[in-house]
C-alpha positions, 0 to 999 in steps of 0.5 A: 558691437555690443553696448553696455545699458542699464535701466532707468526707474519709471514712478515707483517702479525699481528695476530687477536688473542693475546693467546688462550687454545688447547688440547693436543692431537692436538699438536705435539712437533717439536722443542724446550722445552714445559711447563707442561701441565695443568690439565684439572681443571686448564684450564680457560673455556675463556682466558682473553684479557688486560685492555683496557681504549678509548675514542670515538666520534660519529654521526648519527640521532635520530628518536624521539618516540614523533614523532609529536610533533617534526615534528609540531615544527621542521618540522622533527621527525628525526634530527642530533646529536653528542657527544662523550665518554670513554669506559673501556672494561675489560679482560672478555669482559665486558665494561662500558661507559659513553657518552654525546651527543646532538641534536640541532634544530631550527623551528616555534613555535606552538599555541594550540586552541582547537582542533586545532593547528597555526603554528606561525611565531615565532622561536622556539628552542629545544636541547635535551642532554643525559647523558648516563652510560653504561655496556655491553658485547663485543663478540670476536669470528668473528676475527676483526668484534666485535658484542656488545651489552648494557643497560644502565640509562641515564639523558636526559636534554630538553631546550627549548624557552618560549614565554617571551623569557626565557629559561625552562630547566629540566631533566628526568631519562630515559632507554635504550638498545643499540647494534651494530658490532665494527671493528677493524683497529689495537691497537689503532683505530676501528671504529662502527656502532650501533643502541640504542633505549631510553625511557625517560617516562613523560618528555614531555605532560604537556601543549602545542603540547606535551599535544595535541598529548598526548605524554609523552617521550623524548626518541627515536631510535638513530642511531650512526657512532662511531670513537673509539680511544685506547688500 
């Protein structure tokens, strides 16, 4: 026989759990009337939390796997990016999300001669936007730290200056695998730390430093600070 309990607030004190399962033989009954005890195929192996619907925004930088392709044009393989999301996690743990964000930089445009590469004294512009779609799995056994972890599909969307002056813009589907520990202030706000890493194959290497260096994917490792917002 199992019961089904929840805990009660002492003060100020709020409780980090919402309701869980405890056998019989470690209760005792001191005061009060009790339910009738459930039969142990009645007992669900986990006990279920609500619906919980956020919305988030997160920071942090990208290590992009064409690493010298970017440092050639922007001086860097790393560089900032932004975005934001909304999260539905569902009472058995399990999440899914949507989430869009930016990288945005500006440098020297490159000449390839041969075996040999000009930096010119040209601007050049490079954004990088993922869409991102997400499912996952929350753990919840460390009170208020929430461990998760996720993979997901993505479209990756490259815009960049052409020579002419005109802007070239095209998509590739890409993958991705992302985990990180999510802390919990209270209901409504908690904030995250995660590390995801991309792959989008053949959106790159077709002319130009990309061909040179024979680097094909637009992917890379990202590395986010999230605020998440809701239930």
């Amino acid at each position: 026989g199992w019961y089904l309990v929840s805990p009660v607030a002492t003060g100020s004190v709020k409780p980090t759990w919402e309701r869980g399962w405890i056998h019989a033989r470690y209760t005792e009954l001191v005061s009060g009337t009790i339910a009738r005890p459930l039969d142990q195929a009645d007992a669900p192996k986990r006990a279920s939390g609500p619906l919980r619907i956020r919305g988030f925004g997160q920071t942090g930088g990208t290590l992009f796997t064409a690493d010298d392709s970017f440092d050639t044009i922007l001086g860097s393989p790393f560089g900032p990016v932004f975005g934001g999301g909304a999260q539905v996690v569902f009472p058995n743990s399990a999440f899914v999300q949507v989430s869009y964000e930016q990288f945005a930089e500006s440098g020297d445009r490159a000449l390839v001669s041969g075996e040999q590469i000009f930096t010119l004294d040209a601007p050049a512009s490079v954004k990088v936007e993922p869409l991102l779609a997400t499912v996952g799995y929350r753990t919840s056994n460390y009170g208020r730290l929430v461990p998760y972890f996720g993979a997901g599909l993505g479209w990756h969307l490259l815009t960049e200056d052409r020579p002419d002056g005109q802007t070239e813009r095209h998509g590739k589907l890409g993958y991705h695998v992302v985990g990180g520990t999510e802390f919990e202030f209270g209901r409504w706000l908690a904030l995250a730390g995660e590390v995801q890493w991309a792959a989008v194959p053949n959106a790159l290497g077709e002319s130009g430093v990309s061909a040179f260096f024979e680097e094909d994917d637009l992917g890379g490792t990202t590395f986010r600070f999230k605020v998440i917002i809701g239930r």
